[in-house]
Structures are given as structure tokens and as C-alpha cells.
C-alpha positions, -999 to +999 in steps of 0.1 A: +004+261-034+042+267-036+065+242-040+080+253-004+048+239+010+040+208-007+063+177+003+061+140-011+048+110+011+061+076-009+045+046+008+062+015+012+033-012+014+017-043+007-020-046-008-023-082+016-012-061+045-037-052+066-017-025+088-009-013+054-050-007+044-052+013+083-019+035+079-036+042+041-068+053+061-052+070+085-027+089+061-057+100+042-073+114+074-037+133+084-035+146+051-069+165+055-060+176+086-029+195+073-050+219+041-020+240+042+005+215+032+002+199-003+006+165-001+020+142-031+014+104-022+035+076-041+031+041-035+057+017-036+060-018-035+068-042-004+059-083-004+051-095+029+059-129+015+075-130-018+080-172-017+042-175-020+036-190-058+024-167-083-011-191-084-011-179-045-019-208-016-047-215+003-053-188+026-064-207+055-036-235+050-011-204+048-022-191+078-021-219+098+012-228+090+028-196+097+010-187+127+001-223+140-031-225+152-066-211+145-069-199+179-036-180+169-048-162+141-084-154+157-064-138+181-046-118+152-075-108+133-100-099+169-068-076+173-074-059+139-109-057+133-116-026+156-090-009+147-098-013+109-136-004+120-121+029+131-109+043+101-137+031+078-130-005+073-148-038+071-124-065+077-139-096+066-111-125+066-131-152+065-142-145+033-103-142+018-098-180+002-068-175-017-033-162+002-015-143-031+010-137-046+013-095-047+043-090-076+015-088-108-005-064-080+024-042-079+028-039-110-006-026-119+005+004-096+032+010-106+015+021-139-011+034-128+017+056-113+021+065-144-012+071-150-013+097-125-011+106-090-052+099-087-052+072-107-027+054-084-041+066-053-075+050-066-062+020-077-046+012-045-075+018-024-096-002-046-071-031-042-075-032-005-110-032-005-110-059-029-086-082-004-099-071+030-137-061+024-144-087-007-123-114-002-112-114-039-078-129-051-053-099-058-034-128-081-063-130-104-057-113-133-089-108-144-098-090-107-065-066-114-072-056-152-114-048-135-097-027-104-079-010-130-109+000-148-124+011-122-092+035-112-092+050-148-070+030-161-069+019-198-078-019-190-068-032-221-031-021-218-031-037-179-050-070-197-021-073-222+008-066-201+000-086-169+007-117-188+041-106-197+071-103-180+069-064-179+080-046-149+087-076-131+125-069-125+119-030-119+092-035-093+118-063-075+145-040-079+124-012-059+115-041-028+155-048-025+161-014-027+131-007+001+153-039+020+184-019+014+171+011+029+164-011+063+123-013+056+114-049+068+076-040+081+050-021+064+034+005+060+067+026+063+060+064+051+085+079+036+084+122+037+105+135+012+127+107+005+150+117+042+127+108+073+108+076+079+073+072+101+075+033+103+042+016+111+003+025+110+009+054+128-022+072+145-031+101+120-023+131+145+015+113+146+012+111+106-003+149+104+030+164+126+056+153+108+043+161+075+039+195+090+074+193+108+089+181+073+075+207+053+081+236+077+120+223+074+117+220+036+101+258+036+127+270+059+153+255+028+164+230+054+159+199+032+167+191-006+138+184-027+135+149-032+138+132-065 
């Protein structure tokens, strides 16, 4: 495909969001529906709650003190379920103990970024699964350096570097810069680096303006994005 008909999708998101694992469904399902575009997919890093300690918290203590009640966050998650059963998914939050923290998550993507487009597209799917369908703890080390394994990744460079301070600052500096740009919910999908489809978007809404964006970029109407 030309490089007139192939436009970039970066996707501001959070691996504990659960609007974040539908609007990755859903954007999987738009991107089938539009063969004729090629679609690039980034993903870039958002924490829902950055304060929560790197050991993580609790998860049902941290729910309840930010929604208040368990009647409160049935309500939430009754919400979500058939939605996430839609696309695919098999919510299970009970079985989610520990409420992490997401930085050391991130930074697995963002290598595996450099890994390659398939690689971090795998990763990230995997980590979702893990969270939402497993109930493992994303903060775990050892459950990030296997997910990378499993993405293609060379393990033993994720196992040595997670301990470190590697990438901390660069994957902070790409939230604030996501904070900067107005982004305070995710998923937000970004086309092209220029227009924004904020939410988990139904995948017809996701499919048009991929097609509207890269019928403008064909028509020389946008710069290509960085």
C-alpha cells in the first residue's frame, strides 16, 4: 500500500483500564473493516492513577475507597461486563487482588515498541488479558518479563532492565506530555498525530474517521505525522 493510504493510530491508554481493553477490541475490529487503509497502531502510555505505590494496593481496599461502596463498584463493573462480552472479553474482577502500579508496565511497551509494531501490539493485548481475564498483578515483575516472552520479546533484556531506572523519566515525560495535549480519559486515539477520537468509541465511529483521515491525508490535506 502507498504511503497516501496508510495513516498512524497512537493510542493513549492504560493496561488497568478497562474502557482501554474495549476501545483496543473495537479498534482491532475497525481496522479490519477498513482493508484499504493501512493501519500503523502505536501505544502510548496514560496512568489512571499514578499515586498508587509501585508494590500496588489492595484492589478491593482501593476500590472501595475511591468509589465508596461495594454496591458502587458492582454497579461499575455490571455496567462493563456486557459490553467487554461483546468484543471478545471475559471480565473477571473478582479475581484481580492487587490494584497496580502501571509505570514498569509501560515501560515494557515502550520497548517492545521497539521491538516492532507486532511485537507491541502483542504485548499489549497480552497485558490486558493478564489484568482483566486472569487477575494477574501487572506490577509483578516476573508476570511482565513472561508477557514479554510471550510477545517475542527477548525476556532476558526486559528481566534486567525492569529493575532499573530505565525509561522511567521518558515514559513520564510522554503521560505529561499526553496531560499537555488535554488527554485526561482513556482510551484517546490519536490519527495521525492532528485529530483525536476520545473514548471507547463503537468500531463503525473508529472505522470512519480513519477512513475520513486518510482520504484527507491522500488528498495531501494533512502533513505526515512524525
Amino acid at each position: 500500500m502507498s504511503a497516501e493510504n496508510s495513516i498512524t493510530v497512537d493510542v493513549v491508554s492504560d493496561v488497568v483500564c478497562p474502557w482501554c481493553f474495549i476501545g483496543q477490541k473495537r479498534l482491532d475490529t475497525a481496522i479490519a473493516a477498513v482493508g484499504d487503509v493501512d493501519v500503523h497502531v502505536r501505544w502510548r502510555p496514560f496512568q489512571l492513577d499514578p499515586t498508587i505505590p509501585q508494590g500496588g494496593m489492595d484492589r478491593r481496599e482501593y476500590m472501595l475507597g475511591k468509589f465508596g461502596s461495594e454496591e458502587r463498584i458492582r454497579q461499575i463493573h455490571a455496567r462493563i461486563e456486557p459490553l467487554g462480552e461483546a468484543e471478545g472479553i471475559r471480565f473477571a474482577f473478582g479475581a484481580i487482588k492487587v490494584a497496580a502500579n502501571t509505570l514498569d508496565a509501560h515501560r515494557a511497551i515502550r520497548w517492545a515498541g521497539a521491538a516492532g509494531e507486532d511485537v507491541q501490539n502483542r504485548l499489549v493485548r497480552r497485558l490486558f488479558q493478564l489484568n482483566f481475564e486472569e487477575g494477574a498483578n501487572l506490577g509483578d515483575h516476573a508476570v511482565l518479563v513472561e508477557a514479554a516472552r510471550e510477545a517475542g520479546m527477548d525476556a532476558s533484556v526486559v528481566e534486567t532492565l525492569l529493575p532499573t531506572d530505565a525509561d522511567v523519566e521518558a515514559v513520564r515525560n510522554e503521560i505529561a506530555t499526553a496531560s499537555r495535549m488535554g488527554i485526561t480519559g482513556v482510551p484517546c486515539f490519536l490519527l495521525e498525530g492532528k485529530y483525536a477520537v476520545m473514548g471507547a468509541q463503537d468500531a463503525d465511529t473508529l472505522a470512519d474517521a480513519i477512513r475520513q483521515v486518510a482520504q484527507a491525508k491522500a488528498r495531501g490535506e494533512l502533513e505526515t505525522a512524525g
